[in-house]
C-alpha positions as CSV (number, residue, x, y, z in Angstrom):
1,X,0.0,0.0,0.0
2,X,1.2,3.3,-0.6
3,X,-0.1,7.1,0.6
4,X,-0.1,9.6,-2.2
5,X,0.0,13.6,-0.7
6,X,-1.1,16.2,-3.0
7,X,-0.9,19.4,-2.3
8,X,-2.5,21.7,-4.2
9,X,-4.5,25.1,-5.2
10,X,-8.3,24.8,-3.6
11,X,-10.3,25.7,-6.4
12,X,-8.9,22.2,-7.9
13,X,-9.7,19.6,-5.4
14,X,-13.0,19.5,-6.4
15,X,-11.8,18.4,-10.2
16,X,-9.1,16.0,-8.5
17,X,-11.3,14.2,-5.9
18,X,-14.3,13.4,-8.5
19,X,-11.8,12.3,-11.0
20,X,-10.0,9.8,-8.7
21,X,-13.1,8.4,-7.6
22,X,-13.0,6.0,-10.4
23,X,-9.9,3.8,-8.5
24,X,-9.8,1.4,-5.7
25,X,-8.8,3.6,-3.1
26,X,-8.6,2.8,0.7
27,X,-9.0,6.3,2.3
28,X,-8.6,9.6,1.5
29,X,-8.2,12.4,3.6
30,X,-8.7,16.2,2.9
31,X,-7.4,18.6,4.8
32,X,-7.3,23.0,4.2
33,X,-3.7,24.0,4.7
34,X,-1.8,26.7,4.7
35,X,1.8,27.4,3.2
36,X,4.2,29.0,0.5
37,X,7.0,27.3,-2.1
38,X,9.0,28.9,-4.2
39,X,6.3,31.6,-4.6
40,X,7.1,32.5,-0.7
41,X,4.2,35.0,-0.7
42,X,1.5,37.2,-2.8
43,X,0.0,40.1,-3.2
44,X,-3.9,40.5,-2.7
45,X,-5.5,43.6,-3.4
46,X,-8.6,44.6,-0.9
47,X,-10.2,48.1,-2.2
48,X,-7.4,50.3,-2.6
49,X,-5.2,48.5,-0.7
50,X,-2.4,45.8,-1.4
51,X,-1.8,43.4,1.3
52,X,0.9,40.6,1.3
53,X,-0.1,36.9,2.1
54,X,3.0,35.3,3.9
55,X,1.0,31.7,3.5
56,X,-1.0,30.9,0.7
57,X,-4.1,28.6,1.2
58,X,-3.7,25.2,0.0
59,X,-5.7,21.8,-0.2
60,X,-3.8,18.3,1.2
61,X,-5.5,15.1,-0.1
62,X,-3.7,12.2,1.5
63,X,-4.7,9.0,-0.5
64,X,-4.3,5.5,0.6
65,X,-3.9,3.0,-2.5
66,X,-3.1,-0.6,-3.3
67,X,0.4,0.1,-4.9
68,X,-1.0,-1.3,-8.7
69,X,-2.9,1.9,-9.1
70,X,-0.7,4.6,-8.1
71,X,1.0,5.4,-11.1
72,X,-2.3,5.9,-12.6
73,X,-3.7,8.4,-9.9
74,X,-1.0,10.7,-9.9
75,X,-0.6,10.9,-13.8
76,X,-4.6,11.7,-13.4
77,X,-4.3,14.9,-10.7
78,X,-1.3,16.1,-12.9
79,X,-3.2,16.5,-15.4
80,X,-5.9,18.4,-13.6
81,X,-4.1,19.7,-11.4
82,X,-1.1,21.4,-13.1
83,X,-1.6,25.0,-14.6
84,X,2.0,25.9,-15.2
85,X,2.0,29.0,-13.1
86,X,4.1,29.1,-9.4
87,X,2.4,27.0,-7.1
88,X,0.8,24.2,-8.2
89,X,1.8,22.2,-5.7
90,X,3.7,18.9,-4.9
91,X,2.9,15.3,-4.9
92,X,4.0,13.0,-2.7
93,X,4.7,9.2,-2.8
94,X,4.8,7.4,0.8
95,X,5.4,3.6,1.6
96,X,3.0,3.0,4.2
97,X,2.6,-0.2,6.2
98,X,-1.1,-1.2,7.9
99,X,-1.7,-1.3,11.3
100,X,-5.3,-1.8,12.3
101,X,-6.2,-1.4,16.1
């Protein structure tokens, strides 16, 4: 089994999640995060006004998959998921060993 992390821009979870529905999947987990890459910050505009961000709002989907279809999932959220501007994001691949209690 393996645990694929994607982090990611919220207005494209919505995309990701429905399009991953169609795998075996074990669990997922969503989670609204906060944090910065490369980008480090942004500038929003409120009014008048600019304001800096210091951590911009992400998505974390942690997926839990039989380690036959994992190749699959992630080529499936790049495609949605990357828009070639600064922070896309990053995907993560984990071993991950079961322990049920």
């Amino acid at each position: 089994m393996k645990q694929i992390v994607v982090i990611m821009k919220p207005f494209l979870a919505e995309k990701v999640m429905t399009a991953i529905g169609q795998f075996k999947i074990v669990e997922i987990c969503v989670r609204e995060v906060k944090g910065f890459g490369r980008q480090k910050n942004y500038l929003d505009r409120y009014g008048e006004n600019e304001y800096s961000l210091v951590y911009v709002p992400k998505v974390e989907i942690s997926v839990w998959v039989d380690g036959s279809s994992t190749d699959d999932i992630i080529e499936v959220i790049t495609e949605i998921s990357r828009t070639g501007r600064p922070g896309d994001g990053k995907i993560l691949i984990l071993p991950t060993v079961e322990h049920r209690f």
